[in-house]
Biotite code that builds the C-alpha atoms (Angstrom):
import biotite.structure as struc

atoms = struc.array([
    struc.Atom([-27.227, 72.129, 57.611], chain_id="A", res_id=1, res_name="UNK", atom_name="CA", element="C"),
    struc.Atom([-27.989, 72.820, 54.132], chain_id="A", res_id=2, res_name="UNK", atom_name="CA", element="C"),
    struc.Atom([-24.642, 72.631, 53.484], chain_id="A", res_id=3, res_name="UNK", atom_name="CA", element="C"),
    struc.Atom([-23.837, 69.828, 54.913], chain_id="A", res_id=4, res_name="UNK", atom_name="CA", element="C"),
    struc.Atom([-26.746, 67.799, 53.055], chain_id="A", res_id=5, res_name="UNK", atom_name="CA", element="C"),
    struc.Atom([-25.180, 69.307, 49.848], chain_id="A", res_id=6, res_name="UNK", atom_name="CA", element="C"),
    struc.Atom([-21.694, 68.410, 50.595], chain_id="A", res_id=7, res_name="UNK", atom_name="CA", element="C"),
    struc.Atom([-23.094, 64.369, 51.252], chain_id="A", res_id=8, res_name="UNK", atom_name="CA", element="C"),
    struc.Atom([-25.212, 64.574, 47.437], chain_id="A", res_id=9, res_name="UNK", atom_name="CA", element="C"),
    struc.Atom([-21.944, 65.867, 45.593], chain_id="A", res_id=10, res_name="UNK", atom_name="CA", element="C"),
    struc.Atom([-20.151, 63.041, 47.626], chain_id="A", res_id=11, res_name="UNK", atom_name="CA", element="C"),
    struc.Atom([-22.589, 60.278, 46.319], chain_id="A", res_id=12, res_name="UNK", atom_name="CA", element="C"),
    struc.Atom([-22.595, 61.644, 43.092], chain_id="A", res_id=13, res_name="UNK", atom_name="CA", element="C"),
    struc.Atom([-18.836, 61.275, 42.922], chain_id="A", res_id=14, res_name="UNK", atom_name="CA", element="C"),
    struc.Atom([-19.189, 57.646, 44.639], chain_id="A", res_id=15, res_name="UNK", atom_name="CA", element="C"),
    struc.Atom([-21.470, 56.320, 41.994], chain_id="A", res_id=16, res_name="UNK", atom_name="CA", element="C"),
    struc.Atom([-19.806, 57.896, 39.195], chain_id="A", res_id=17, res_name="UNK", atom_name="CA", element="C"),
    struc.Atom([-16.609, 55.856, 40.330], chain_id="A", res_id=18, res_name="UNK", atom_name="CA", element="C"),
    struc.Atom([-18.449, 52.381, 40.482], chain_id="A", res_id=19, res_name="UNK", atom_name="CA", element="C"),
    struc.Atom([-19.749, 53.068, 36.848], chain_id="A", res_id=20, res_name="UNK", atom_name="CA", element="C"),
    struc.Atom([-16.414, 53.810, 35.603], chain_id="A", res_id=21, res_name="UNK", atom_name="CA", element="C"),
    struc.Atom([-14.902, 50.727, 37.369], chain_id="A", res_id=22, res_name="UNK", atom_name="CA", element="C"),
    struc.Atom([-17.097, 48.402, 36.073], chain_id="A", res_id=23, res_name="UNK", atom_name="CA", element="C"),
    struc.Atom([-17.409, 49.788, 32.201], chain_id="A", res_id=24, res_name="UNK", atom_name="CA", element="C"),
    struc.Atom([-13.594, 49.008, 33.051], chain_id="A", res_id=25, res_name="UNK", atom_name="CA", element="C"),
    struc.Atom([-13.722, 45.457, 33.990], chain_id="A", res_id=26, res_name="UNK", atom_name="CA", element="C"),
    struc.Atom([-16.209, 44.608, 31.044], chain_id="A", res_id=27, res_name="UNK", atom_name="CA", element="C"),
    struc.Atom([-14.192, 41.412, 29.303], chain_id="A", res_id=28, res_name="UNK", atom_name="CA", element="C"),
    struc.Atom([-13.906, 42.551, 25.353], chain_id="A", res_id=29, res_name="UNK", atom_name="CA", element="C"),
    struc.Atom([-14.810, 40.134, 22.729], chain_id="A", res_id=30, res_name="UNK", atom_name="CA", element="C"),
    struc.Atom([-11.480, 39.501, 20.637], chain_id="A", res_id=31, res_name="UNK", atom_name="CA", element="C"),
    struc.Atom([-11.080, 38.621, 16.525], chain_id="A", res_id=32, res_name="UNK", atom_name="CA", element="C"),
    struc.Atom([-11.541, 34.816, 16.497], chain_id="A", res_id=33, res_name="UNK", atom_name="CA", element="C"),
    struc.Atom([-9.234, 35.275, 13.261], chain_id="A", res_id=34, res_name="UNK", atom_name="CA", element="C"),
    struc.Atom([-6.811, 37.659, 15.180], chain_id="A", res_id=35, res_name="UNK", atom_name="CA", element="C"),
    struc.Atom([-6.596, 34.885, 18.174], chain_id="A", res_id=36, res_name="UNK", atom_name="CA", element="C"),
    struc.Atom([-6.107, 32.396, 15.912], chain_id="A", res_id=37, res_name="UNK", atom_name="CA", element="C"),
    struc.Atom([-2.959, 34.088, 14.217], chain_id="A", res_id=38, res_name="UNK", atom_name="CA", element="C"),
    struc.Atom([-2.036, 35.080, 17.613], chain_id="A", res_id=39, res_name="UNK", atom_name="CA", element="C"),
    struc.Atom([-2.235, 31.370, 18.534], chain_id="A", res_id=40, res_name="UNK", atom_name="CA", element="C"),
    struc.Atom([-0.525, 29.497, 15.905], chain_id="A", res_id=41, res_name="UNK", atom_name="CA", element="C"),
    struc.Atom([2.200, 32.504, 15.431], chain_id="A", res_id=42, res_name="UNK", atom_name="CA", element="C"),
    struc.Atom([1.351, 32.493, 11.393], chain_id="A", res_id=43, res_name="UNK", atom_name="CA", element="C"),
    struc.Atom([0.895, 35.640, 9.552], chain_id="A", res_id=44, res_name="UNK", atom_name="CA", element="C"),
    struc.Atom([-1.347, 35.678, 6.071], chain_id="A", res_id=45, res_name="UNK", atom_name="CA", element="C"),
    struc.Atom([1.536, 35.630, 4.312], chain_id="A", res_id=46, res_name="UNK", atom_name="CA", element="C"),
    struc.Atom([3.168, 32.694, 6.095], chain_id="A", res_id=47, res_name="UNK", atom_name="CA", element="C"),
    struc.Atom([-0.237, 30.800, 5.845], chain_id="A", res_id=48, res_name="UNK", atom_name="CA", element="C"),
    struc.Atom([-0.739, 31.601, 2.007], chain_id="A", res_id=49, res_name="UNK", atom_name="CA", element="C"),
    struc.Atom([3.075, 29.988, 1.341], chain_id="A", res_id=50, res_name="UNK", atom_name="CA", element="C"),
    struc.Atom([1.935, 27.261, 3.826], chain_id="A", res_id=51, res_name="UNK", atom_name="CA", element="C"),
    struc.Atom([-1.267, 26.544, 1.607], chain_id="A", res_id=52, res_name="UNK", atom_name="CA", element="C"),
    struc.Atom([0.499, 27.320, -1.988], chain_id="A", res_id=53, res_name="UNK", atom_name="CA", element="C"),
    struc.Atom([3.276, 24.471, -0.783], chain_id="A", res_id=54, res_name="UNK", atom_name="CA", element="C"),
    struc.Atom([0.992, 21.770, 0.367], chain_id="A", res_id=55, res_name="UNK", atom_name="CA", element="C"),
    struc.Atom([-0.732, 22.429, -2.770], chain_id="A", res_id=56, res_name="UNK", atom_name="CA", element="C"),
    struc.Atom([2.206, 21.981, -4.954], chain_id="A", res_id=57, res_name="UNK", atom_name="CA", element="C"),
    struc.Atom([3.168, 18.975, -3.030], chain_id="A", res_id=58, res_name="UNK", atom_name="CA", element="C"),
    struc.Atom([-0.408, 17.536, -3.527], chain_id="A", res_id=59, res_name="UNK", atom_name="CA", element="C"),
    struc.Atom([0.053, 18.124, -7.460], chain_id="A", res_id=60, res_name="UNK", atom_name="CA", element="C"),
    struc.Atom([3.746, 16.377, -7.228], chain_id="A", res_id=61, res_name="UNK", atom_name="CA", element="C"),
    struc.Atom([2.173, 13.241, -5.993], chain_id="A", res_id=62, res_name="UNK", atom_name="CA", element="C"),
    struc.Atom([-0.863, 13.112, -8.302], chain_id="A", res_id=63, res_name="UNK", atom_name="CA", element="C"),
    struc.Atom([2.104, 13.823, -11.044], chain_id="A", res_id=64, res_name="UNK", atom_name="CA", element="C"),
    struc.Atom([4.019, 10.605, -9.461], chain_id="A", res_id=65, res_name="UNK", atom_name="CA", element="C"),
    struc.Atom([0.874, 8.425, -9.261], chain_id="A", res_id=66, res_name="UNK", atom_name="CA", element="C"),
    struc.Atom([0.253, 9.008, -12.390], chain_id="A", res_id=67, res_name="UNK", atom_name="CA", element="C"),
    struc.Atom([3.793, 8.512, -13.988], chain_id="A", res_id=68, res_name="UNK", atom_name="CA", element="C"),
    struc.Atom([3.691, 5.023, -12.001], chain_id="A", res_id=69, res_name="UNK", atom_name="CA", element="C"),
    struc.Atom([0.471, 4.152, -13.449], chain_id="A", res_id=70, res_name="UNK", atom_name="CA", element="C"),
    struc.Atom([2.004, 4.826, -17.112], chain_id="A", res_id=71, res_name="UNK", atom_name="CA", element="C"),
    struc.Atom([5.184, 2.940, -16.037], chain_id="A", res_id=72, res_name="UNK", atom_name="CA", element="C"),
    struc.Atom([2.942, 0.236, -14.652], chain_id="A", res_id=73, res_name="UNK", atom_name="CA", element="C"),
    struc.Atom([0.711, -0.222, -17.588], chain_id="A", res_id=74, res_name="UNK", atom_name="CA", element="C"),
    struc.Atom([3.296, 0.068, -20.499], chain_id="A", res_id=75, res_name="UNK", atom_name="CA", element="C"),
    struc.Atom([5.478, -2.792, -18.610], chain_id="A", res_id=76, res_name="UNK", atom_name="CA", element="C"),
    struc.Atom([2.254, -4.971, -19.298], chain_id="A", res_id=77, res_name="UNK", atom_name="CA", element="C"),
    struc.Atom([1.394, -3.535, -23.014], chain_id="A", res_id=78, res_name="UNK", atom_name="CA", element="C"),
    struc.Atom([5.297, -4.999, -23.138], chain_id="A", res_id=79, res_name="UNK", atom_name="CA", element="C"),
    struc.Atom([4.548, -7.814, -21.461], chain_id="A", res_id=80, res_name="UNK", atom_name="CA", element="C"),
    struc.Atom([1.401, -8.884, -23.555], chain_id="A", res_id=81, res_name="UNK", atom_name="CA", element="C"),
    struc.Atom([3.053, -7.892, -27.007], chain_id="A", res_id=82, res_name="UNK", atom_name="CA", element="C"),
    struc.Atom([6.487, -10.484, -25.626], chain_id="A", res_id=83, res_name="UNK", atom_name="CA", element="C"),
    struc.Atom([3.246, -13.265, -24.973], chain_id="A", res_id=84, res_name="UNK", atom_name="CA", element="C"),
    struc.Atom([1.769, -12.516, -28.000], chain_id="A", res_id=85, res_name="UNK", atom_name="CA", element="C"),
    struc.Atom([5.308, -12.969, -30.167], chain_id="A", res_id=86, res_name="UNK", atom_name="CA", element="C"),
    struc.Atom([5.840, -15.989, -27.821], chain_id="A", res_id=87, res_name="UNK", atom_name="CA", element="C"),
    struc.Atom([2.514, -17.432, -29.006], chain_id="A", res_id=88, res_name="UNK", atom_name="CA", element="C"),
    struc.Atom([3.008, -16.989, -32.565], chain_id="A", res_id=89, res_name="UNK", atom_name="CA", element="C"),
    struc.Atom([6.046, -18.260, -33.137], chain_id="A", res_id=90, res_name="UNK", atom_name="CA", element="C"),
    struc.Atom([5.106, -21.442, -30.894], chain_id="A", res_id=91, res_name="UNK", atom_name="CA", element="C"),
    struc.Atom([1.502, -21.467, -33.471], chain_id="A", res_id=92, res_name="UNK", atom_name="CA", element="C"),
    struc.Atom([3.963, -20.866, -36.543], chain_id="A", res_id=93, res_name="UNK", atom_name="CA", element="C"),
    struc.Atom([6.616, -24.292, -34.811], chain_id="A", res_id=94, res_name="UNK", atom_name="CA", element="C"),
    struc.Atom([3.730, -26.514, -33.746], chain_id="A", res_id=95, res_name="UNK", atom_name="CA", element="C"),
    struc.Atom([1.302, -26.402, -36.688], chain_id="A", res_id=96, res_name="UNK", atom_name="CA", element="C"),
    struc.Atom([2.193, -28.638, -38.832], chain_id="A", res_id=97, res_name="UNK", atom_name="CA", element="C"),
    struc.Atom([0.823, -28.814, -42.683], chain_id="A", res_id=98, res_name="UNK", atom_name="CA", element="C"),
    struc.Atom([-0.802, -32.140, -42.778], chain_id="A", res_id=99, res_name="UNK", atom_name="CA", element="C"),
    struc.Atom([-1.106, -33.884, -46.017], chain_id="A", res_id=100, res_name="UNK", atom_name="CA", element="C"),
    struc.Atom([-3.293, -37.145, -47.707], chain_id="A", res_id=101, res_name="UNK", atom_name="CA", element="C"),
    struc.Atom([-2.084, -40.301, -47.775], chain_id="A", res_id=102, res_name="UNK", atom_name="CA", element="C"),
    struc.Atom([0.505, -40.924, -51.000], chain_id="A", res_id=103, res_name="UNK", atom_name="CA", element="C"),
    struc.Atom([-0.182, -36.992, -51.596], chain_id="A", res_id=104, res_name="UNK", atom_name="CA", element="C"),
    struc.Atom([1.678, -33.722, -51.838], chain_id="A", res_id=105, res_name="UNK", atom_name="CA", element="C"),
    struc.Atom([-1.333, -31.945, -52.750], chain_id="A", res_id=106, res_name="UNK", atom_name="CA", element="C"),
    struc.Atom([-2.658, -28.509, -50.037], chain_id="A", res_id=107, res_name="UNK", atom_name="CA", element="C"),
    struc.Atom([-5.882, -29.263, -48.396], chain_id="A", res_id=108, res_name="UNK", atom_name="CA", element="C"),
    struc.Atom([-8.103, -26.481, -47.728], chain_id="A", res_id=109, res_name="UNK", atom_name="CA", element="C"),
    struc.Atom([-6.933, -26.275, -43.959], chain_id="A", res_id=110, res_name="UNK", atom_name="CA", element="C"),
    struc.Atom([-3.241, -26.556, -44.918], chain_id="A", res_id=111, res_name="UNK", atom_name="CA", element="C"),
    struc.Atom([-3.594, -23.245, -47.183], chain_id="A", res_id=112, res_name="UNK", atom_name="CA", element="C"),
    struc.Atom([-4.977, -21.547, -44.817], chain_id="A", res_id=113, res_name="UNK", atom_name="CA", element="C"),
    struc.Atom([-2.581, -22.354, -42.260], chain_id="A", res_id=114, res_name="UNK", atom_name="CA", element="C"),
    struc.Atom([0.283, -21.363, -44.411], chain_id="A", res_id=115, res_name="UNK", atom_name="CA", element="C"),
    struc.Atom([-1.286, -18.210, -44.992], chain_id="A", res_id=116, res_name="UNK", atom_name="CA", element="C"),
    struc.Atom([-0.853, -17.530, -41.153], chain_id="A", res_id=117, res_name="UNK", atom_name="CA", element="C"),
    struc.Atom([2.818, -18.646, -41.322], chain_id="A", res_id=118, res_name="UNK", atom_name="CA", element="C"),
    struc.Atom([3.149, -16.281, -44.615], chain_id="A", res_id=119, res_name="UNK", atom_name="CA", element="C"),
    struc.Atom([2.022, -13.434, -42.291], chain_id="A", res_id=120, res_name="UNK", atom_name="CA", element="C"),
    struc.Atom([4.069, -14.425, -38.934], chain_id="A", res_id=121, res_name="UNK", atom_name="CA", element="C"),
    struc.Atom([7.236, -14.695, -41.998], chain_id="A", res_id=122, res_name="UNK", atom_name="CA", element="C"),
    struc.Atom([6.460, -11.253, -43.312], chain_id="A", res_id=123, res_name="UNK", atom_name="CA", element="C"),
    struc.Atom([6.116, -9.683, -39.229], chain_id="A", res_id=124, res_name="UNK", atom_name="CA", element="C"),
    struc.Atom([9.554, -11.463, -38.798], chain_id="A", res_id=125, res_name="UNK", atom_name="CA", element="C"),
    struc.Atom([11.627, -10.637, -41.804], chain_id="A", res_id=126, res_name="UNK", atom_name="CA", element="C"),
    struc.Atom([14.820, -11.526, -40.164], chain_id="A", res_id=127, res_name="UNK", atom_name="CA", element="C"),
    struc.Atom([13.866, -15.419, -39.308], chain_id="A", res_id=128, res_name="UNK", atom_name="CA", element="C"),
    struc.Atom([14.794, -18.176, -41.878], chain_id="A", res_id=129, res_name="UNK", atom_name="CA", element="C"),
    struc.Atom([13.276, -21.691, -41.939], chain_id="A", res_id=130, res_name="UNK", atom_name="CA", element="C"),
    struc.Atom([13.839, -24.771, -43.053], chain_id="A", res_id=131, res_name="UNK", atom_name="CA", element="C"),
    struc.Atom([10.692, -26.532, -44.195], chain_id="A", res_id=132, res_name="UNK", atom_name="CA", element="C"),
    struc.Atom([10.908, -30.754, -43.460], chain_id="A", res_id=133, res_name="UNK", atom_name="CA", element="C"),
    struc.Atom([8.808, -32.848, -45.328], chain_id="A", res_id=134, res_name="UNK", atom_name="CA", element="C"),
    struc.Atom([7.488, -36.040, -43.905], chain_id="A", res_id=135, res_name="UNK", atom_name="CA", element="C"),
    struc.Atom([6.197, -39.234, -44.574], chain_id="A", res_id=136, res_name="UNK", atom_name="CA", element="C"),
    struc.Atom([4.726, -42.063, -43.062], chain_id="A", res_id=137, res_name="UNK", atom_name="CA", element="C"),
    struc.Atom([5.864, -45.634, -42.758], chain_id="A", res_id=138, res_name="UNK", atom_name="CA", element="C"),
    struc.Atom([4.011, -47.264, -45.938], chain_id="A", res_id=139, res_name="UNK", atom_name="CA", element="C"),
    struc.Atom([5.890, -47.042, -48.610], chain_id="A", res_id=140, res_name="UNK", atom_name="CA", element="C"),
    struc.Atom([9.491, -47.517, -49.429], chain_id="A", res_id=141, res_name="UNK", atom_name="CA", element="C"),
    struc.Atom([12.281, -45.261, -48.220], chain_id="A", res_id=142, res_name="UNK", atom_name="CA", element="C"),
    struc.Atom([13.374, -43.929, -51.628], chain_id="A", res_id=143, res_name="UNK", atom_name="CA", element="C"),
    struc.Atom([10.007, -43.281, -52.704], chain_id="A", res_id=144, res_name="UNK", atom_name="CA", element="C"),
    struc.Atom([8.913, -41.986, -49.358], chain_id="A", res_id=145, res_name="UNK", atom_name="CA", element="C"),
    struc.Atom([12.534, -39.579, -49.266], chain_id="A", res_id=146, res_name="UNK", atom_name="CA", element="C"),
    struc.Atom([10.925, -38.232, -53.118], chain_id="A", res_id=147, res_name="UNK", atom_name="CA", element="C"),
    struc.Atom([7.366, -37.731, -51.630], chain_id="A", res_id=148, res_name="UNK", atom_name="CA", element="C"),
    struc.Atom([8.484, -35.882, -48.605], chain_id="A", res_id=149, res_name="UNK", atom_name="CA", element="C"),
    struc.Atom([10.875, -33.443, -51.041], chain_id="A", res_id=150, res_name="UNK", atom_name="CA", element="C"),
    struc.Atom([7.738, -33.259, -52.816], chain_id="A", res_id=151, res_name="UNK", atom_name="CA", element="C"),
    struc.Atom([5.952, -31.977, -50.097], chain_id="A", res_id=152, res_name="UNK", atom_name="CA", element="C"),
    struc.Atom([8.733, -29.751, -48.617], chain_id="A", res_id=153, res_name="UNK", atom_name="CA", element="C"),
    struc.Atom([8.521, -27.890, -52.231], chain_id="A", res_id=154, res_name="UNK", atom_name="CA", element="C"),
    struc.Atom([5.211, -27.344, -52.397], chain_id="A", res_id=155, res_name="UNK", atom_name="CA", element="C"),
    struc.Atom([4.558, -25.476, -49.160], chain_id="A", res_id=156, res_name="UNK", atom_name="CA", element="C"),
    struc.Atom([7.567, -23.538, -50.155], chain_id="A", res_id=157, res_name="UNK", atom_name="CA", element="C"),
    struc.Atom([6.065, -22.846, -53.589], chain_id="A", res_id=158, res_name="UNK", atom_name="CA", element="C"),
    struc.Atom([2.819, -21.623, -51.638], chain_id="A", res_id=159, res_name="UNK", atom_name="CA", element="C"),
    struc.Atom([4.774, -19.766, -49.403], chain_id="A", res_id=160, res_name="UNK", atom_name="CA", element="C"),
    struc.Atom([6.868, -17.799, -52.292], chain_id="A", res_id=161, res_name="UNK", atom_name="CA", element="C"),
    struc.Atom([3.372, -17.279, -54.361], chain_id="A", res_id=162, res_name="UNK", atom_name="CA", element="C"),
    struc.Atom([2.113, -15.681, -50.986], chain_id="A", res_id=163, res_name="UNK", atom_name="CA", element="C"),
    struc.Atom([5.105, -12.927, -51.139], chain_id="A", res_id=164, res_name="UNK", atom_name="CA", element="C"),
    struc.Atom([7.659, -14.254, -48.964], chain_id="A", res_id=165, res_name="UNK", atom_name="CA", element="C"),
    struc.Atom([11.502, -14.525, -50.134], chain_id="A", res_id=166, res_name="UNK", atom_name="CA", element="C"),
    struc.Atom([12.253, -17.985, -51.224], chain_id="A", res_id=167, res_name="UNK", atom_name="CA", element="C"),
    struc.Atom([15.871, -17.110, -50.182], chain_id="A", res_id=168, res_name="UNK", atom_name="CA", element="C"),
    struc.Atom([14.373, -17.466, -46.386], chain_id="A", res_id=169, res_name="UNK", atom_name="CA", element="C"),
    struc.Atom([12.995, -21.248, -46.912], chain_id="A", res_id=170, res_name="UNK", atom_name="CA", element="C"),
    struc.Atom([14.781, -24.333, -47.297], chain_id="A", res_id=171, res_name="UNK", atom_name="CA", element="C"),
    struc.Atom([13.893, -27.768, -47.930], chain_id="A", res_id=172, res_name="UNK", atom_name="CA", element="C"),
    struc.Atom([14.587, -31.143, -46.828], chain_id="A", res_id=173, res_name="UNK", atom_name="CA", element="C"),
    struc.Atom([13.098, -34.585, -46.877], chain_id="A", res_id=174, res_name="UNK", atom_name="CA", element="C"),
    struc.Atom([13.354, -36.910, -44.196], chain_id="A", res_id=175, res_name="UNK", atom_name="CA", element="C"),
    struc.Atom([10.723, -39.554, -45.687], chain_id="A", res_id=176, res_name="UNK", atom_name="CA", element="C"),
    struc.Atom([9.470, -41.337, -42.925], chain_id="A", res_id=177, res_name="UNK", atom_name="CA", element="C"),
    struc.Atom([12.571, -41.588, -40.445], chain_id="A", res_id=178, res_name="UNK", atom_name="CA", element="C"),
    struc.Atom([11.232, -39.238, -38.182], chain_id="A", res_id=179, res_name="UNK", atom_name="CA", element="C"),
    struc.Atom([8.048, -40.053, -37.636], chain_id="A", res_id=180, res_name="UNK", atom_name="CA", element="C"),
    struc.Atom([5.957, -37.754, -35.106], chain_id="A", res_id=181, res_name="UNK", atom_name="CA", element="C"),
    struc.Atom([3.610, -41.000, -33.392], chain_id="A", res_id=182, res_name="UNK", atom_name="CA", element="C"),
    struc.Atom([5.362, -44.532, -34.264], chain_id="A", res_id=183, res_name="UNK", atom_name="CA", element="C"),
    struc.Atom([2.586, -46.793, -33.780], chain_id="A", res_id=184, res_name="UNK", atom_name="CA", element="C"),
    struc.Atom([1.344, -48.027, -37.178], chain_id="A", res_id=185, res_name="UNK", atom_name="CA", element="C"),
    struc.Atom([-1.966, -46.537, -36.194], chain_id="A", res_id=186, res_name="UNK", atom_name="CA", element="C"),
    struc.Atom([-4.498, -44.374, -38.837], chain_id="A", res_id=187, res_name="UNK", atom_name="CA", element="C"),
    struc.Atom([-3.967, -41.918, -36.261], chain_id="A", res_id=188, res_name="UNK", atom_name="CA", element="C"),
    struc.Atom([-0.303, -42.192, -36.174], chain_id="A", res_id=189, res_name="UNK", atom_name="CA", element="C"),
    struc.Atom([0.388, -41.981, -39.973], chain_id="A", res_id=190, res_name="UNK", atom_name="CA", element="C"),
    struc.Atom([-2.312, -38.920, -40.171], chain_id="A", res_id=191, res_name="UNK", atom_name="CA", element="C"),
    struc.Atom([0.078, -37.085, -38.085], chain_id="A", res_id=192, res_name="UNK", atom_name="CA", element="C"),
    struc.Atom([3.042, -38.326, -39.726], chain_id="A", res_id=193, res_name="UNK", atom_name="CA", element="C"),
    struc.Atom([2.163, -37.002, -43.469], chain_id="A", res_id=194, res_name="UNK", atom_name="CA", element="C"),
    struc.Atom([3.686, -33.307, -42.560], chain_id="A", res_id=195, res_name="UNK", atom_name="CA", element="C"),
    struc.Atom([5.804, -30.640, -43.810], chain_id="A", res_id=196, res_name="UNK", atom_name="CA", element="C"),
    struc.Atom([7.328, -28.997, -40.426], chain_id="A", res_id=197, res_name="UNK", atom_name="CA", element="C"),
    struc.Atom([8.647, -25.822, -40.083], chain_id="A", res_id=198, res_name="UNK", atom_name="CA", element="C"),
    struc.Atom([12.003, -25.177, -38.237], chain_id="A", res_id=199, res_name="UNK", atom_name="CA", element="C"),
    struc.Atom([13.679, -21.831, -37.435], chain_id="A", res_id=200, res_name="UNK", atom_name="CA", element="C"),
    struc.Atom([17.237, -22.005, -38.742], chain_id="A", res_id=201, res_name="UNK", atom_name="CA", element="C"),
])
C-alpha cells in the first residue's frame, strides 16, 4: 500500500514537472525592435550607413545647384541693370540738349553742368565720337544765324576739350535755324530751338 501511494507521488511529481517545462517553453520571447527592423527591411548597418551617406550627398548636390541658379539668376539681372543703365545714359547724353540765350553763345550755369555729365558719359565711352550741331532759332538772318550756331557748336566743344576729353572725338557743325526742334514762332518754341545737340557719329 505504501508503495503504491509512493509510486502515485513520484508520478505527480513527474506530471507537474512536465507542465512547468511545457509552458516555460511556450513563453513568446521579446525580440530586438532594431534586429526586427533589419530583419524587416533586409538592410544591414552598412547598407543603411551608404543609404544615409548618399541621400546626404544628394541633398548637398541640390543645395550646390540651387545655389549656382541663384548666382546665374542674379548676375543675368546685375547684366541686365548695368545694359539699362548704359541704355539710359546714352539716351540722357542724345536728349539733353545745351540750351543757350537768345542772340548768345555764352554757357549758362545749367548748360555747364550738363556738359560735365556728357564729359563723364565721353570719358566711360572712349570709343564713341560725336558730332556737336549748333542751333538757332528763326530771328535773325540765315548767314548770321549759320555764324551763331558755329559759334555755339565751338564753344561746347571748347568746354568739352577743357574738361579732358579728345577734341579729335567732337565735331562741329552749324545748321542755323533750318532745323528747328518746335516750329511755331512761340517763346517756347525758340527757347528750345537755341541748342547745341549732340549726335553719335
Amino acid at each position: 500500500m505504501m508503495k503504491r501511494q509512493l509510486l502515485m507521488h513520484v508520478m505527480m511529481a513527474v506530471l507537474v514537472a512536465g507542465l512547468v517545462t511545457m509552458a516555460a517553453c511556450s513563453k513568446p520571447t521579446v525580440a530586438d525592435p532594431g534586429a526586427m527592423t533589419q530583419v524587416q527591411s533586409g538592410e544591414t548597418d552598412a547598407e543603411r550607413a551608404a543609404r544615409l551617406e548618399a541621400e546626404r550627398a544628394a541633398r548637398l548636390d541640390a543645395e550646390r545647384a540651387a545655389r549656382l541658379e541663384a548666382e546665374r539668376i542674379k548676375a543675368r539681372q546685375l547684366k541686365a541693370q548695368r545694359q539699362a543703365q548704359i541704355i539710359e545714359a546714352k539716351s540722357r547724353f542724345l536728349n539733353q540738349n545745351i540750351l543757350f540765350d537768345f542772340d548768345s553763345a555764352e554757357l549758362t550755369g545749367q548748360a555747364k553742368v550738363l556738359l560735365r555729365e556728357k564729359a563723364d558719359w565721353l570719358q566711360a565711352n572712349p570709343s564713341e565720337t560725336v558730332m556737336i550741331e549748333g542751333h538757332c532759332d528763326e530771328r535773325g538772318t540765315t548767314v548770321y544765324n549759320l555764324a551763331l550756331g558755329e559759334r555755339r557748336a565751338n564753344t561746347v566743344r571748347t568746354y568739352l576739350v577743357n574738361l579732358g576729353v579728345s577734341p579729335r572725338r567732337l565735331g562741329t557743325v552749324s545748321y542755323g535755324e533750318e532745323k528747328p526742334l518746335d516750329p511755331a514762332p512761340t517763346e517756347a518754341a525758340y527757347r528750345i530751338n537755341r541748342r547745341a545737340q549732340f549726335v553719335v557719329k
